[in-house]
N, C-alpha and C positions, 0 to 999 in steps of 0.2 A: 468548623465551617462558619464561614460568615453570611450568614443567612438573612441578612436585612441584604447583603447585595445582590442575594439570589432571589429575593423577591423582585427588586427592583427590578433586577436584569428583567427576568420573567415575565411580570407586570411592563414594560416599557415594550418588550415584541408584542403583547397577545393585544394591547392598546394601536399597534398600527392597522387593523383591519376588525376591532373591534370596539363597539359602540357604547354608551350611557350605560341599562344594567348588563350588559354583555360582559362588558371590561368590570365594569364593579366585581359581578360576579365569579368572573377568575382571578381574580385578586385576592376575593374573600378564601377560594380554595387552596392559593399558594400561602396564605400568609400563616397560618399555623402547621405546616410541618417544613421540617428538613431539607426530607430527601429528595431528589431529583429523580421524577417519573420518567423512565423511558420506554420508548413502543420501540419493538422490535419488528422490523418490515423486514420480512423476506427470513424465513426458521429454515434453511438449507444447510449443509455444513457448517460456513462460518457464518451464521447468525446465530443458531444455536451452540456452536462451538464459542460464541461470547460471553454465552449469557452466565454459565460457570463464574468467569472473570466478575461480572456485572456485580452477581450476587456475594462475590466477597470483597467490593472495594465498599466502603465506609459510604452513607448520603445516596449510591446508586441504588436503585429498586427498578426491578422488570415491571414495569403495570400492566401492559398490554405485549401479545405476539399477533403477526398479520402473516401469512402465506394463504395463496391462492390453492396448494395441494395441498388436502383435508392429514393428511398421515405426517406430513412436515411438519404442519402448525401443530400438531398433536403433538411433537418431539419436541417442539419448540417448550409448548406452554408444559411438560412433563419437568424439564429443564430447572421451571421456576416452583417446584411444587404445589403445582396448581394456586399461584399465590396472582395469578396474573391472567386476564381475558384476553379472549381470542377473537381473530375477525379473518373475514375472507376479503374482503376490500380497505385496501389499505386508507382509503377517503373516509371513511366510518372509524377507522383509529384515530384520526389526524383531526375530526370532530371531536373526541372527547377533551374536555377542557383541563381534565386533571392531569394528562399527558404534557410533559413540559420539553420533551425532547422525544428525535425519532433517531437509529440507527439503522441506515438502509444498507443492508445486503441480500439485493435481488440481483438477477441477471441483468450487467455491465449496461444494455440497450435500457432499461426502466429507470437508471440513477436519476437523471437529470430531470423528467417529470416528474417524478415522487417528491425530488429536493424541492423543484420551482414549486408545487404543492403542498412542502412540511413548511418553507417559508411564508408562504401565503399565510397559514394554519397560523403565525408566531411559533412555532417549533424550533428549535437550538438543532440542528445536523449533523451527526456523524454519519459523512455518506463513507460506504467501504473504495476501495481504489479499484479500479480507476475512476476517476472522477466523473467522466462522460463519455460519450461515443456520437464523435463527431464535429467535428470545430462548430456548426453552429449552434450545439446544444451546449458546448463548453463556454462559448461569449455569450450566454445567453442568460448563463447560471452565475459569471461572472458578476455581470451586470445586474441580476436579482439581487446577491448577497453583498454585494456593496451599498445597494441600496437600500438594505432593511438591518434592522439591530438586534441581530440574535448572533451566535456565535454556530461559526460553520466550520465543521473540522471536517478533512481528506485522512483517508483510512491507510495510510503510508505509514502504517507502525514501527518501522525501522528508522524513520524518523524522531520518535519518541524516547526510541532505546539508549539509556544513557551510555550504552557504551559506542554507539555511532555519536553519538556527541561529545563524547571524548575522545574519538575518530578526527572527527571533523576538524577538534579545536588541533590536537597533534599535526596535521595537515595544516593548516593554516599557519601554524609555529614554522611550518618548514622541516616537520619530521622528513618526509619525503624528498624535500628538494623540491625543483621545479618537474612539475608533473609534465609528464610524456604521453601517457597513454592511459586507459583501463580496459581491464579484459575482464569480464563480467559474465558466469553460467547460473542455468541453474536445470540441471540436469537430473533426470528421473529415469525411473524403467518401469514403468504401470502405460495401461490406455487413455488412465484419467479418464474413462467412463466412471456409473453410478450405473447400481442397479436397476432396472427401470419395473413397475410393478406388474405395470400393463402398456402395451403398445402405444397409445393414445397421448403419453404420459412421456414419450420420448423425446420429444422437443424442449418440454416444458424444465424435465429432469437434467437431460444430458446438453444446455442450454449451452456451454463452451462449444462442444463442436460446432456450430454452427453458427454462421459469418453473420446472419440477421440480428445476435442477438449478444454475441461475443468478440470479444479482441483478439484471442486464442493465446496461445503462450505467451506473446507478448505484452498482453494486456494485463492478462491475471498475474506471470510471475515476474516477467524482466521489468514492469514498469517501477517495480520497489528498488530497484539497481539503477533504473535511470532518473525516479527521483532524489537518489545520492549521490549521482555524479553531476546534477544539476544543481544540489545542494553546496558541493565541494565549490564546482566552475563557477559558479553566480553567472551565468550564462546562456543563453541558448543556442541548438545546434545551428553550425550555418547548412549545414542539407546530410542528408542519411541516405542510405544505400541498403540493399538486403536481400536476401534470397530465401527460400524454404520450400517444404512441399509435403506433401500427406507421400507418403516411402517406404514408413514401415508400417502403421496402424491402416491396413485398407481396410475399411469399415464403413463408408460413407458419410464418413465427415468432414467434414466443408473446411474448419479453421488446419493450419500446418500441424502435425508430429513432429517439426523438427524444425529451428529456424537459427537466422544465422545473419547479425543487423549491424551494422557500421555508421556510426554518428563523429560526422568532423564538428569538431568545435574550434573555437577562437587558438589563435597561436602554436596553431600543428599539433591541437589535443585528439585523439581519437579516442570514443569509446566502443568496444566490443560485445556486441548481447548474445548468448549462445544459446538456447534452450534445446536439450534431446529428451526424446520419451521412451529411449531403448537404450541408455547406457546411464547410470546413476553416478559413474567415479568423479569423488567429489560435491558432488551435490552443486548445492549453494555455496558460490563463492564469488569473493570482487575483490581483485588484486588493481592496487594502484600504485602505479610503477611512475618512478622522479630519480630524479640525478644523486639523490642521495639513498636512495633505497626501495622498497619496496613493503608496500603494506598488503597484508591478505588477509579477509576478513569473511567471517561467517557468520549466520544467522545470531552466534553465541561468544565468536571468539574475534583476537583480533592478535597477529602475530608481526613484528617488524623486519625485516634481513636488511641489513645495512648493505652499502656499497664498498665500506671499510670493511672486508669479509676478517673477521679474527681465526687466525692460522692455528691448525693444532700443532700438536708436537711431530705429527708424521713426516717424517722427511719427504721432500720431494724425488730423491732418487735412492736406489735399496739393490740388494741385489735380485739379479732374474728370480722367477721362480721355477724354474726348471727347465722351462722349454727354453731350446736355444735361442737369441736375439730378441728373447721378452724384455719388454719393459719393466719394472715396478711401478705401481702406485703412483699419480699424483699428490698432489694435498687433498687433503678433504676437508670441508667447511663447516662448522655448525656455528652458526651466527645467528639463530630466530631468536625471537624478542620478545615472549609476549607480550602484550596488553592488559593487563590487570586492574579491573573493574568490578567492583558487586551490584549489579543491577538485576532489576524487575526483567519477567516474559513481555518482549515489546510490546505484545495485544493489550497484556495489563497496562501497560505502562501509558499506552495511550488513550486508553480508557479514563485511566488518575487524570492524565491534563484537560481531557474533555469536560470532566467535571470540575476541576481548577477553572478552565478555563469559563464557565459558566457561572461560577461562584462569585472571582473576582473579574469579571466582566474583561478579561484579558484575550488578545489574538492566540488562536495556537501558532503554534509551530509548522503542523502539516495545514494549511488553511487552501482557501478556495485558490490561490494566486500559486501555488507552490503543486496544488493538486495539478490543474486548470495546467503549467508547465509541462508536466508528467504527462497530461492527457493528451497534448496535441504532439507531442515527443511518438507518444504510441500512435495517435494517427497516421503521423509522417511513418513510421516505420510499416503500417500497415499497408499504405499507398506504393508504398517502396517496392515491395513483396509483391502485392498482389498485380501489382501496375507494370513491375519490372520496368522502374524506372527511377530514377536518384533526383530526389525531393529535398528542394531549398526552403530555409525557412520563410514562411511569409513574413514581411514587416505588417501587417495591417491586424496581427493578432495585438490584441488589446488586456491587459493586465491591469 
């Protein structure tokens, strides 16, 4: 670790909103150790489901956990071996000086005041994805993070994953050819509720179903699919299209069970976002289909099928099999390709650059400009849906 630059870094944000012994002050507390303190805002599944990662990468330390539900933050801070304080207001974490970083996973509507707040603080950000809810809370958060010098990462950890990056570059080589289309799922069979303990508790818990607070399937899982197909295109959509509807789960919840989203891009590219919450075949998956072939790839894997299909030995014609005026057999094909990569679990993975990236005072990869894409990609397809009606990109969004 190069720790004179992580000082620096540190010491340079907490000096734009802090004064004579203020600034002295947290200078003096960064300069003899290491490791890089982070507060965990928001201990719900994946904040706590982080903090595992947290505690085995090198330099990273949990110091602080924040949720507002007392049984959350209890899992949270259990997580860290009691090695880390707890808070009910995340304002009161973001005060502590010896916190040098925050990682925000609350519900999707809280990302963009907490971020505008951990920057204020000099706080380094890993906000989880999607980045914001709302175009003007996404040029808003834009316009903060360019304007202040701390390192701000978007929680697209498939972005991270070395083997989307050896994705990427095969793509770019022309593995594929000239791309055509992508057809992009990510298909489940659960209600995607959470227990809830007590009544009162049901808004705050089951925060996806509901439109005030959540993006719904779009937001939480296709946006990790359409931050890669914007990755690929270097591009943005010229207008989306989309349908969906609450079908199967009637329960009273507000965001879709099922949806179903079409994004045209530059040069006759279409991308496909599917999400069902009553049929799992397949799962996760993003097939990206070009003149030369076809890539399909998952959470873990990445397989090629060429358009040059290699022929087995079976002949094309044979005799009947019995019945009168049967056919025989076609050919049959086995042409996939895997992908052959040794990489890290992308959560890890992009947790190692967040801390790289604060180290040596380098831009991520998933950063506010790349998230901030993703985010208004899910807007547009929100508006789509619920608007039932086909959304052009604005020129006036700001990067």
């Amino acid at each position: 670790m190069n720790r004179r630059k992580f000082i620096k870094q540190g010491s340079a944000a907490s000096a734009l909103i802090l004064t004579g012994t203020s600034a002295l002050a947290d200078m003096a507390l960064r300069r003899d150790r290491k490791d890089i303190h982070i507060g965990i805002i928001g201990t719900g599944q994946r904040g706590s489901g982080l903090i595992p990662f947290i505690n085995s990468i090198e330099n990273l330390k949990v110091y602080a956990c924040c949720d507002t539900i007392p049984f959350r933050l209890q899992e949270g801070l259990k997580r860290t071996n009691g090695k880390a304080k707890g808070y009910a207001n995340y304002k009161n974490l973001l005060a502590n000086r010896s916190i040098d970083a925050v990682l925000i996973a609350t519900p999707f509507s809280m990302h963009a005041q907490i971020a505008l707040d951990a920057i204020d603080a000099g706080k380094h950000v890993y906000c989880e994805k999607t980045l914001a809810k709302g175009y003007q809370d996404i040029q808003q958060l834009i316009a903060k993070v360019k304007n202040a010098n701390i390192i701000f990462q978007t929680g697209h950890q498939y972005h991270s994953s070395r083997l989307y990056q050896h994705v990427v570059k095969l793509i770019e080589g022309g593995k594929v050819g000239q791309i055509t289309a992508f057809e992009c799922q990510w298909n489940r069979h659960g209600d995607w509720r959470r227990p809830v303990p007590d009544p009162s508790l049901e808004r705050a818990i089951n925060w996806r179903m509901y439109r005030e607070y959540s993006g719904g399937l779009l937001a939480e899982l296709c946006s990790h699919q359409i931050d890669f197909v914007n990755t690929i295109l270097k591009a943005n959509p010229i207008q989306v299209m989309g349908t969906g509807g609450v079908d199967y789960w009637k329960d009273g919840r507000e965001t879709y069970d099922n949806i179903h989203v079409l994004y045209s891009y530059p040069n006759g590219v279409t991308a496909k976002f599917t999400c069902l919450t009553n049929n799992k075949k397949d799962g996760y998956q993003i097939k990206v289909i070009g003149d030369k072939g076809t890539l399909i790839i998952t959470t873990d894997s990445a397989t090629f099928y060429s358009e040059e299909k290699k022929e087995t030995k079976q002949p094309l014609y044979g005799d009947v099999d019995g019945v009168s005026g049967a056919t025989a057999p076609g050919r049959s094909w086995d042409y996939g390709e895997p992908i052959e990569i040794t990489h890290e679990d992308p959560s890890k993975q992009a947790l190692m650059d967040f801390r790289d990236s604060i180290v040596y005072g380098k831009e991520p990869i998933s950063n506010v400009v790349t998230g901030a894409k993703a985010a208004i990609c899910v807007q547009m397809g929100l508006d789509a849906m619920y608007n039932n009606e086909i959304v052009p990109w604005n020129p006036e969004h700001r990067f």
